[in-house]
VEXDREN-2710 file (C-alpha; in Angstrom, 1 decimal):
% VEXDREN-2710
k/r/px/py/pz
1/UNK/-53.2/11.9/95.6
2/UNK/-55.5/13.5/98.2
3/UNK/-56.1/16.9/97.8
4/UNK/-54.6/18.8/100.7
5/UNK/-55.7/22.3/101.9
6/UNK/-52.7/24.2/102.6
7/UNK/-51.9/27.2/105.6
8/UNK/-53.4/26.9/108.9
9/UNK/-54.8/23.6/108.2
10/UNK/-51.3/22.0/107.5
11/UNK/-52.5/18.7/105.7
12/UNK/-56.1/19.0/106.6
13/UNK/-58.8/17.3/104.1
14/UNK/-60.4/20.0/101.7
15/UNK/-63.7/21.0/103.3
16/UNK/-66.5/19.1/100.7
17/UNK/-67.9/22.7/100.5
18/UNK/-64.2/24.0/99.1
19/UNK/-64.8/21.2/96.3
20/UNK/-67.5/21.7/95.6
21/UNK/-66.7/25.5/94.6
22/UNK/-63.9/24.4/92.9
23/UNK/-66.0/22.1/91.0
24/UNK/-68.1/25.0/89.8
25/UNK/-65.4/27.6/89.2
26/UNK/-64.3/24.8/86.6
27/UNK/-67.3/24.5/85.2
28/UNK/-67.3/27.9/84.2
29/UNK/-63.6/28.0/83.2
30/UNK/-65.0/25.4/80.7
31/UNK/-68.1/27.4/79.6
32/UNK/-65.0/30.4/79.1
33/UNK/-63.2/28.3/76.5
34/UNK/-66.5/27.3/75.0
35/UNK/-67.6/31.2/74.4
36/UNK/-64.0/32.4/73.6
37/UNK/-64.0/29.6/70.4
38/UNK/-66.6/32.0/68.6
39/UNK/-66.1/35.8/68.1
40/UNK/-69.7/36.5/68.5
41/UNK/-69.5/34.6/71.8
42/UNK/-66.3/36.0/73.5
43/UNK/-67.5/38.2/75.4
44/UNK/-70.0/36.2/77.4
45/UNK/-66.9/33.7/77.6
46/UNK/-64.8/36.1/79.1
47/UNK/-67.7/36.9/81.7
48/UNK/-67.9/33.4/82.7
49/UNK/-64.1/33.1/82.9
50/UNK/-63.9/35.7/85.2
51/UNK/-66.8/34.4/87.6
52/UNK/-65.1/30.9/87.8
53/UNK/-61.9/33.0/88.6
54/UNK/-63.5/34.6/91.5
55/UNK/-65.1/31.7/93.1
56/UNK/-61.9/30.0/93.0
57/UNK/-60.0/33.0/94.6
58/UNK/-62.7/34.1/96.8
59/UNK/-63.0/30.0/97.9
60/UNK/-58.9/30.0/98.4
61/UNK/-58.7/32.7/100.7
62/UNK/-61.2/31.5/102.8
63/UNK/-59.8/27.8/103.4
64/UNK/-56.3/29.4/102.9
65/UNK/-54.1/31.2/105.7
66/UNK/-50.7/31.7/104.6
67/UNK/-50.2/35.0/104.1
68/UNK/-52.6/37.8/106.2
69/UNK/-55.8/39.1/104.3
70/UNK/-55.1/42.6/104.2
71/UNK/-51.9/42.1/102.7
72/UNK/-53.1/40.0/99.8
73/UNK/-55.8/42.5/99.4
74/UNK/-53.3/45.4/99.2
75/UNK/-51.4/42.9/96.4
76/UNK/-54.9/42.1/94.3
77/UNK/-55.3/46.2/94.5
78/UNK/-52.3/47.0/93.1
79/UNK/-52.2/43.9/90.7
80/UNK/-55.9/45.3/89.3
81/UNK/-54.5/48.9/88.7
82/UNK/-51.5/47.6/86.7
83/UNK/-54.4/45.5/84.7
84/UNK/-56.8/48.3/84.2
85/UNK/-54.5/50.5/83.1
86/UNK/-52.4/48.2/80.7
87/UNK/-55.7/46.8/79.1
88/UNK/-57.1/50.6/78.9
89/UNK/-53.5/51.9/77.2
90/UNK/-52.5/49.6/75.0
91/UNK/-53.1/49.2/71.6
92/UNK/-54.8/46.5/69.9
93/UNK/-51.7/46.0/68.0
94/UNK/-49.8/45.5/70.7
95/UNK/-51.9/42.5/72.0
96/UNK/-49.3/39.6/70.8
97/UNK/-46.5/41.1/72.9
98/UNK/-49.0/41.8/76.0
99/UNK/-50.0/38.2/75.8
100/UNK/-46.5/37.1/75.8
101/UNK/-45.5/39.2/79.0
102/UNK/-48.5/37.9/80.5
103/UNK/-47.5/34.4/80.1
104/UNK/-43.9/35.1/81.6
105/UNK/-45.6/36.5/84.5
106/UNK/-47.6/33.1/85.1
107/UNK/-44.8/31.1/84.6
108/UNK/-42.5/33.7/87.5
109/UNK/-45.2/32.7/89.7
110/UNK/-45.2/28.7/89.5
111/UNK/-41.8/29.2/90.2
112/UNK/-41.7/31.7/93.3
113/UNK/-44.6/29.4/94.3
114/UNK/-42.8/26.2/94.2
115/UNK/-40.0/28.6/95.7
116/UNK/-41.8/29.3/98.9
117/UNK/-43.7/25.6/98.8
118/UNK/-39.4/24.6/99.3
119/UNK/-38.9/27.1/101.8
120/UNK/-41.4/26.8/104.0
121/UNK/-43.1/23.6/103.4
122/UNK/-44.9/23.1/106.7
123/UNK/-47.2/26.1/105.8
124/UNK/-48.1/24.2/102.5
125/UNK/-48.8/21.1/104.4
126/UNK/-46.4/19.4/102.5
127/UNK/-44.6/18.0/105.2
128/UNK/-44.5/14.1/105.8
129/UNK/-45.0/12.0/109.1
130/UNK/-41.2/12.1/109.4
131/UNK/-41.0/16.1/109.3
132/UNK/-39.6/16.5/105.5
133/UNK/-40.9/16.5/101.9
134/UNK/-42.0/13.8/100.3
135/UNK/-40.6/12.4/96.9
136/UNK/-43.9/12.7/94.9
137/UNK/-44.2/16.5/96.3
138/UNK/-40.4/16.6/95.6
139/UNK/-40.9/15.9/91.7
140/UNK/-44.1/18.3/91.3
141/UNK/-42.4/21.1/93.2
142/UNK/-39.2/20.7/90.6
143/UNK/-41.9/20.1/87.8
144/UNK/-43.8/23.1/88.3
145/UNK/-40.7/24.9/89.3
146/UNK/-39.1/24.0/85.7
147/UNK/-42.2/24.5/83.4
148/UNK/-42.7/27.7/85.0
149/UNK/-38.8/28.8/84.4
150/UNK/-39.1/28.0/80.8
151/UNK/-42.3/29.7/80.0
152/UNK/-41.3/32.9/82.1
153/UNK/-37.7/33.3/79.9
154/UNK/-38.9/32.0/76.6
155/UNK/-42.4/34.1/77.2
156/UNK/-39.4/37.4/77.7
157/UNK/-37.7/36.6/74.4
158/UNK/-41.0/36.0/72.5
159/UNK/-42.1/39.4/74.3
160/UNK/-38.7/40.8/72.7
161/UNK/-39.3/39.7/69.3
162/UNK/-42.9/40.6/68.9
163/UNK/-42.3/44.1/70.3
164/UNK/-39.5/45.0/68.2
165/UNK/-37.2/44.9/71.1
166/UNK/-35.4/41.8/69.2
167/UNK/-34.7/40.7/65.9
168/UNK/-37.3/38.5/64.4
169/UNK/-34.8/36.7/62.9
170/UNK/-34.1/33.3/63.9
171/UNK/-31.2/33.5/65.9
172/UNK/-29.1/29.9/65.2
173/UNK/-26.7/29.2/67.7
174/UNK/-24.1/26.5/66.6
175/UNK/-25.1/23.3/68.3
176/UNK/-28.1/24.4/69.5
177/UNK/-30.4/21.0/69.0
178/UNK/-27.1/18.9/71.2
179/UNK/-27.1/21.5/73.6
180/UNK/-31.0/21.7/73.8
181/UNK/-31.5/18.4/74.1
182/UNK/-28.7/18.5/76.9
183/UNK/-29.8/20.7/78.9
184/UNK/-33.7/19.3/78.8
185/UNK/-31.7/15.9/80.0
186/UNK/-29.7/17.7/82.7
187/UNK/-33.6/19.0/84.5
188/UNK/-34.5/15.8/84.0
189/UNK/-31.8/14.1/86.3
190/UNK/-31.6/17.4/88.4
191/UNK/-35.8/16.9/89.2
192/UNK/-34.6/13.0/90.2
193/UNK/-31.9/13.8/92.2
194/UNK/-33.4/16.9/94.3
195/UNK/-36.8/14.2/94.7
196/UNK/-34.6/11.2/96.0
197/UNK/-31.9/13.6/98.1
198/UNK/-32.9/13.5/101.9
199/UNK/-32.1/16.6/103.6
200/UNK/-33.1/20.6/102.9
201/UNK/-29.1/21.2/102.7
202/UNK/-28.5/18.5/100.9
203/UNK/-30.7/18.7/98.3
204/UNK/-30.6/23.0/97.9
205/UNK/-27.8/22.3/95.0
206/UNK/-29.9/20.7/93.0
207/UNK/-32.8/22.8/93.0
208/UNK/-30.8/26.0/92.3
209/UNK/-29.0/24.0/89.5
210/UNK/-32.8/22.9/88.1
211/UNK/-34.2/26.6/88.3
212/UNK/-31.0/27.8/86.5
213/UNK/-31.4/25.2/83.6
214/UNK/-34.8/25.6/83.0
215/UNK/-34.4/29.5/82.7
216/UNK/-31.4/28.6/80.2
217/UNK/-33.2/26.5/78.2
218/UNK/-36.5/28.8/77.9
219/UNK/-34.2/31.2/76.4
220/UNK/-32.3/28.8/74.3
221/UNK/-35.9/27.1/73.0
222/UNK/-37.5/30.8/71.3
223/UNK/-34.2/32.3/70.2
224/UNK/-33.9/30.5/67.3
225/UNK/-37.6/30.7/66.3
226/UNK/-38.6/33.1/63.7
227/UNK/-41.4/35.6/63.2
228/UNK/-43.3/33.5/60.8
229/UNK/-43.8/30.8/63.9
230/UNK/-44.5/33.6/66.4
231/UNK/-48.5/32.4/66.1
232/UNK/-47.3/29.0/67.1
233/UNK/-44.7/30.4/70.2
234/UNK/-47.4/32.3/71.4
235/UNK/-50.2/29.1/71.8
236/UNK/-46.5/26.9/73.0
237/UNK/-46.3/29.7/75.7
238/UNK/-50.1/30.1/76.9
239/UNK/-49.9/25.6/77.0
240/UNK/-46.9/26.0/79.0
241/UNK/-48.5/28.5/81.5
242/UNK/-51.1/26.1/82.2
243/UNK/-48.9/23.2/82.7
244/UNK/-47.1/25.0/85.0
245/UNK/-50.4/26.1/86.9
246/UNK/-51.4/22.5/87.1
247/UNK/-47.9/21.2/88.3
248/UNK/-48.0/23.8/91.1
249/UNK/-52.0/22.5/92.2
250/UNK/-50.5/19.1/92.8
251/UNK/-47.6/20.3/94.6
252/UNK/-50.4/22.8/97.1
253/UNK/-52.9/20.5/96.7
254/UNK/-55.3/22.4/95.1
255/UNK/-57.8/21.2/92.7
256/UNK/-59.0/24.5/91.3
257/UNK/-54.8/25.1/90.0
258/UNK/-55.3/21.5/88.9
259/UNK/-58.5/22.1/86.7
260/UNK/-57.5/25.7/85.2
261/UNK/-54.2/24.6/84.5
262/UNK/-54.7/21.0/82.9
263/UNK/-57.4/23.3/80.4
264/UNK/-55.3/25.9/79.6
265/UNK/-52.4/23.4/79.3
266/UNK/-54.4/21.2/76.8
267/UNK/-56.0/24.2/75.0
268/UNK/-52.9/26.0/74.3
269/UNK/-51.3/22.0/73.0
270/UNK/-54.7/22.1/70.8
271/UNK/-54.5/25.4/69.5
272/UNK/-50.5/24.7/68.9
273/UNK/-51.6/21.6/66.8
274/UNK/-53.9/23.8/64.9
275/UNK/-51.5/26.5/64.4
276/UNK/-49.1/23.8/63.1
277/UNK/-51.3/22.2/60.7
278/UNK/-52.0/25.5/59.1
279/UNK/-48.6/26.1/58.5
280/UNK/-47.9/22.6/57.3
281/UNK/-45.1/22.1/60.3
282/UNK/-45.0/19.8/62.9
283/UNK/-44.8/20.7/66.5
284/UNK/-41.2/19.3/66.6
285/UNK/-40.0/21.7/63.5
286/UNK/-41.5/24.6/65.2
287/UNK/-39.3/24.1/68.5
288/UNK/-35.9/23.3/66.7
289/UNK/-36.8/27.0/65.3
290/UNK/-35.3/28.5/61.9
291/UNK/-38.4/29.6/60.1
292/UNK/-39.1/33.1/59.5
293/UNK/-37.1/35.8/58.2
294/UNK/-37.2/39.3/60.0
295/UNK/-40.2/41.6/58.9
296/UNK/-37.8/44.4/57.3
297/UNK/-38.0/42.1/54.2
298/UNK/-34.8/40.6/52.4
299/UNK/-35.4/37.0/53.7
300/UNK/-32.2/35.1/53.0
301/UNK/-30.3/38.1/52.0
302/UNK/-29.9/37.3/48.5
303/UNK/-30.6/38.9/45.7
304/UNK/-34.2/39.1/44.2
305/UNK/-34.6/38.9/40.6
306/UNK/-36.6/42.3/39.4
307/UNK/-39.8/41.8/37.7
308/UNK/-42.2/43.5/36.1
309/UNK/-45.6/44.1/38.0
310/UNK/-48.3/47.0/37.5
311/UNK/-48.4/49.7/39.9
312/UNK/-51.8/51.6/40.5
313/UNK/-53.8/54.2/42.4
314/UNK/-56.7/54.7/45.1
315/UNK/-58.2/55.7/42.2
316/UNK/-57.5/52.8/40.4
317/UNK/-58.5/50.7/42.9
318/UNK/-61.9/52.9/44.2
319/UNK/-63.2/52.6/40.8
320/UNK/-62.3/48.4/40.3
321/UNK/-64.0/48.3/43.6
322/UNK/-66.8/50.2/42.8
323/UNK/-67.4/48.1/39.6
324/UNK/-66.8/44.8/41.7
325/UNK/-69.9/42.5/42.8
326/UNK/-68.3/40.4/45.6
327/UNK/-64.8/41.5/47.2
328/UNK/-62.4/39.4/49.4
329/UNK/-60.2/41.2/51.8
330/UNK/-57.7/39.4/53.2
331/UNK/-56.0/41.2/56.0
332/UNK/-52.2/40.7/57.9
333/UNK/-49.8/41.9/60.2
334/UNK/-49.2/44.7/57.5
335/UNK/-53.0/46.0/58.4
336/UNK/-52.0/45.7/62.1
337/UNK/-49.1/47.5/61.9
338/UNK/-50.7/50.0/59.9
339/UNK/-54.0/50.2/62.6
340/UNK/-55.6/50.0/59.6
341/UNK/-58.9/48.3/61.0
342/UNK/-60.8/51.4/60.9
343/UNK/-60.5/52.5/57.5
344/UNK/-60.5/48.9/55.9
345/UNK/-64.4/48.5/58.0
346/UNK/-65.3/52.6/56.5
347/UNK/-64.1/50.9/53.0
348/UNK/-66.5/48.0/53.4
349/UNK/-69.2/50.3/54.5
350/UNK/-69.0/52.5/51.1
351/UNK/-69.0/49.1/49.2
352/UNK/-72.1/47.9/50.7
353/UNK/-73.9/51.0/50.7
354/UNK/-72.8/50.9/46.8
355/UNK/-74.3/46.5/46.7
356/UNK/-70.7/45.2/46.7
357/UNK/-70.7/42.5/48.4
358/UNK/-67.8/41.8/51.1
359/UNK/-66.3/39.0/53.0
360/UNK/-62.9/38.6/55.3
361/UNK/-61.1/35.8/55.0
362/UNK/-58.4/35.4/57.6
363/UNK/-55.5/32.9/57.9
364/UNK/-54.9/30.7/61.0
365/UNK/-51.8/32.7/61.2
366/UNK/-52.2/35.7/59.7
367/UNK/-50.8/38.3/62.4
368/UNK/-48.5/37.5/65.4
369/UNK/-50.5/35.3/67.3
370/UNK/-54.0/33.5/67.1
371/UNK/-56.9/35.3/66.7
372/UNK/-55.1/38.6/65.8
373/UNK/-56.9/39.2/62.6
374/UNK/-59.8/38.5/64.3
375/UNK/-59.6/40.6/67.4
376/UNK/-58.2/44.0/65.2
377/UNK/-61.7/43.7/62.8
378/UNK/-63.7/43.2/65.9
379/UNK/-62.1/46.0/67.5
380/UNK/-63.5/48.0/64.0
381/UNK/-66.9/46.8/64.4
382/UNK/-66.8/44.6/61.4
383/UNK/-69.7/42.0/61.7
384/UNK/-69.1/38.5/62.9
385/UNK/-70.9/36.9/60.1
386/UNK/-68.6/38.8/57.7
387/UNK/-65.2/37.0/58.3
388/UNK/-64.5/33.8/58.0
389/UNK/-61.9/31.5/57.8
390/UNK/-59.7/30.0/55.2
391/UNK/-61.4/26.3/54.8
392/UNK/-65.1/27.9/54.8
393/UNK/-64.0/30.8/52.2
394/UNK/-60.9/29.4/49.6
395/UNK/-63.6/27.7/47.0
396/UNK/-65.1/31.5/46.7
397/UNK/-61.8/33.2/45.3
398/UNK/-62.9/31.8/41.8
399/UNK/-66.2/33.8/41.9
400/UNK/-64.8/37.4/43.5
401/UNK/-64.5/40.2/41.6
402/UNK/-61.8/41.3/43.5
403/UNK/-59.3/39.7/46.1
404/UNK/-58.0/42.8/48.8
405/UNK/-55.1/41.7/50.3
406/UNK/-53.8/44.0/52.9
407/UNK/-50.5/43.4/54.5
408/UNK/-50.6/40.2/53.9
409/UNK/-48.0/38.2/52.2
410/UNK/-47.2/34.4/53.0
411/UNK/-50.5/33.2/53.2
412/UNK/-51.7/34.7/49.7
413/UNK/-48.3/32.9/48.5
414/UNK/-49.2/30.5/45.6
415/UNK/-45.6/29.0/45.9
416/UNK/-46.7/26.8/49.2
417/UNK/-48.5/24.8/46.3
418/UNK/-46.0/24.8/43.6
419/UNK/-42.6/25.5/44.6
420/UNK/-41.5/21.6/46.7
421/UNK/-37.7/23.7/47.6
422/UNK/-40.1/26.9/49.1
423/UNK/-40.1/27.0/53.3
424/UNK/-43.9/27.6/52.7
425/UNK/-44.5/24.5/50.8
426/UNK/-47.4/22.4/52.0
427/UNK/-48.9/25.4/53.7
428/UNK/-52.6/26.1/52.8
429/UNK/-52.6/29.7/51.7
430/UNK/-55.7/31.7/49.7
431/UNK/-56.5/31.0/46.3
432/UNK/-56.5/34.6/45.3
433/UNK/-54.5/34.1/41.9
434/UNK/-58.5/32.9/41.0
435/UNK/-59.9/35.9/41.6
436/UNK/-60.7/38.2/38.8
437/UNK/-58.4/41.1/40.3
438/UNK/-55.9/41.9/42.7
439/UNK/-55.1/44.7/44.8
440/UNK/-52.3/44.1/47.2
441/UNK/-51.0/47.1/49.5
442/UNK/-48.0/46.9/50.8
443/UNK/-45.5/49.2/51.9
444/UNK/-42.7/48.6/49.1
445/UNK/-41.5/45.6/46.7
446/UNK/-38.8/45.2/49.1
447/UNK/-40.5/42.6/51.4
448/UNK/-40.8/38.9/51.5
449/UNK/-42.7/38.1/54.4
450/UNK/-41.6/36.3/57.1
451/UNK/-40.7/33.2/55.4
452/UNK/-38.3/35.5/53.6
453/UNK/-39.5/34.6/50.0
454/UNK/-40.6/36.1/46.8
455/UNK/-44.7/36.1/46.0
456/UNK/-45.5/35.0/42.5
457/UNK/-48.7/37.1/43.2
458/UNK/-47.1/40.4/43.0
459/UNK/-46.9/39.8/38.9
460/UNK/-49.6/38.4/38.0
461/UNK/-51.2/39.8/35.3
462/UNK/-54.8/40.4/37.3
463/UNK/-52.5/42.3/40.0
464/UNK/-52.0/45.8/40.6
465/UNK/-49.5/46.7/43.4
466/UNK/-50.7/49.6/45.8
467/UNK/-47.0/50.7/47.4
468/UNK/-48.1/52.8/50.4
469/UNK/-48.9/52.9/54.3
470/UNK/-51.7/50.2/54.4
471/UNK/-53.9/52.9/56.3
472/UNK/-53.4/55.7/54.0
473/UNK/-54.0/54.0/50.7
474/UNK/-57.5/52.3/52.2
475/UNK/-58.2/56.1/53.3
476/UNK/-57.2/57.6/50.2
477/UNK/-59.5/55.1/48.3
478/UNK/-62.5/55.6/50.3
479/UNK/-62.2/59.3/49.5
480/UNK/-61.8/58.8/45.9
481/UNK/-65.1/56.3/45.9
482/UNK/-66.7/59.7/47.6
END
């Protein structure tokens, strides 16, 4: 396929100038991903993702005429105040649910794009020699129009769930893998029919009918998926986005929507395989949903056996800490919740001003979506080359002094490698029942996790239970080391 400049041009080739300024903003986007795979990179990453965003925007509007340019300035203005202020407001802990709305938002515009590319296809240049659409643009318009659908209503449920706003509960509706699979079908044939319909009348039923089903069935897909998968829905969503992007470049014709949307599409599908293999799950288990319990603890709703388990003190701990050579802290949603961060890096700063020595050890999916962990300790200033993650840091657990476990739960869970009837099983968790001693804070004995079962690690001998508001209890011990 040709790429075709759209607006005043009408079907005109891309100036070689145009591509080659797409060619570079890609370059860039690739440098982005490159810097955003390290911590200590990131920002620079970020830098080069936003030049390669520019070029490609500054490039567009220039070769592009549909819309007038003070009126697309007036919506960049507007669209950059909303941006500053959300990224200045919210909190760090907020970020999974931010990224989630963000994501709906991408996937709203594929489909008002491939909305307006319908309705007014001669300004697209999408028209043919004979004065209507052709098939091929036919299939990327409904294409782009239903990726973006689903990741705009399934991004608003995960946006629901990770805010609170919904249960995290998977949500099981009876017959939900016939009628998934059903409706998935139904776009199918809808995208077929609308491509191969002659006629803007003619073929209107069918691309209302495809927009409605893919809305449905972004709903129908995240509804069902728990809060332990949420790390996974989030990566699902951001590949999705991308897709979407891409689908809508072939259907306008432009290569720079083509190139940042086939590498956040096949990112996001990495990161999603990643995310999967960490959790022992397969892509396919993740999207029939059912995994993950609500956070408010009480997993399956039965009844958990009581057992014994040693309850301490900040003073307790301050002083095992104190006494301790090499400490492990591994950090969860619990710290996030908690906005612990702050306190958990002044901790580690008493420790190592005392010779302890101190290491983070985060989960692929410890937290609500990837990186989370990661993002909350750089936020606290704790050192790059202190955290690290689980591969590069298990075989250490059997030489710490002490493993910190702070709101974590599922992936300290020794049962992923013992118990074959446990959801976890398979899972690689931390090796912290090696560890000499064990401090685990947590808010009560009440919670399971998200995988809604009991932790063997809670009564082992070496542990001592530290029932409090993470951030308190690491305050209270870094006074009592004082």
């Amino acid at each position: 396929m040709s790429f075709l400049a759209a607006g005043a041009e009408g079907g005109a080739a891309t100036p070689a100038w145009a591509m080659l300024a797409y060619l570079v903003a890609g370059i860039f986007f690739i440098l982005a991903l490159r810097g955003l795979s390290s911590p200590a990179t990131s920002r620079t990453g970020n830098r080069f993702g936003m030049a390669g965003m520019a070029i490609a925007v500054i490039t567009t509007l220039v070769t592009h005429s549909i819309a007038n340019i003070a009126e697309i300035g007036i919506a960049i203005f507007i669209g950059a105040i909303i941006g500053v202020t959300m990224a200045r407001r919210i909190a760090m802990t907020s970020m999974p649910e931010l990224v989630a709305g963000f994501h709906s938002l991408v996937g709203l515009a594929a489909v008002l794009v491939g909305w307006a590319a319908y309705l007014n296809p001669g300004a697209f240049g999408l028209l043919t020699d004979g004065g209507a659409i052709g098939p091929v643009s036919k299939i990327e318009m409904g294409l782009g129009i239903a990726i973006g659908a689903i990741t705009f209503s399934g991004s608003v449920i995960a946006f629901l769930k990770l805010s609170g706003k919904m249960s995290g509960s998977p949500i099981m509706l009876p017959g939900r893998h016939i009628i998934n699979l059903g409706t998935l079908a139904a776009i199918l044939v809808l995208t077929a029919m609308f491509a191969h319909t002659p006629g803007a009348d003619a073929n209107l039923p069918f691309i209302v009918a495809l927009t409605i089903a893919a809305f449905i069935i972004g709903f129908l897909l995240i509804i069902p998926i728990g809060g332990a998968d949420m790390p996974v829905v989030v990566s699902m969503l951001n590949s999705y986005s991308g897709w979407a992007a891409a689908a809508m470049g072939f259907t306008l014709g432009n290569s720079a929507m083509i190139i940042t949307g086939a590498l956040v599409g096949s990112s996001g599908a990495i990161l999603s395989y990643i995310m999967c293999k960490a959790m022992n799950r397969s892509f396919i288990s993740v999207i029939a949903g059912g995994f993950g319990a609500d956070s408010s603890g009480g997993g399956n709703g039965e009844v958990r056996e009581q057992r014994p388990y040693k309850q301490g003190s900040a003073a307790d701990a301050a002083f095992m800490l104190e006494q301790a050579e090499k400490v492990i802290v591994i950090p969860g949603y619990g710290m996030a919740v908690a906005q612990a961060q702050h306190a958990l890096r002044e901790m580690t700063d008493v420790l190592e001003e005392k010779g302890v020595e101190v290491k983070f050890a985060i989960h692929p999916v410890a937290g609500r979506m990837p990186g989370h962990m990661n993002v909350l300790l750089a936020e606290a200033n704790v050192s790059y080359d202190k955290v690290f993650e689980l591969e590069d840091i298990n075989s250490e657990f059997a030489q710490a002094d002490v493993a910190f476990i702070i709101g974590a739960n599922d992936v300290v869970n020794p049962a992923a490698k013992t118990d074959k009837s446990s959801p976890i099983y398979g899972m690689p968790v931390f090796d912290v029942d090696k560890a000499k001693q064990v401090f685990f804070i947590k808010r009560s004995m009440g919670g399971v996790g998200y995988a809604g079962v009991d932790n063997d690690v809670f009564y082992m001998d070496q542990t001592m239970m530290l029932l409090s508001d993470a951030k308190k209890m690491v305050e209270e011990i870094v006074k009592a080391m004082d």
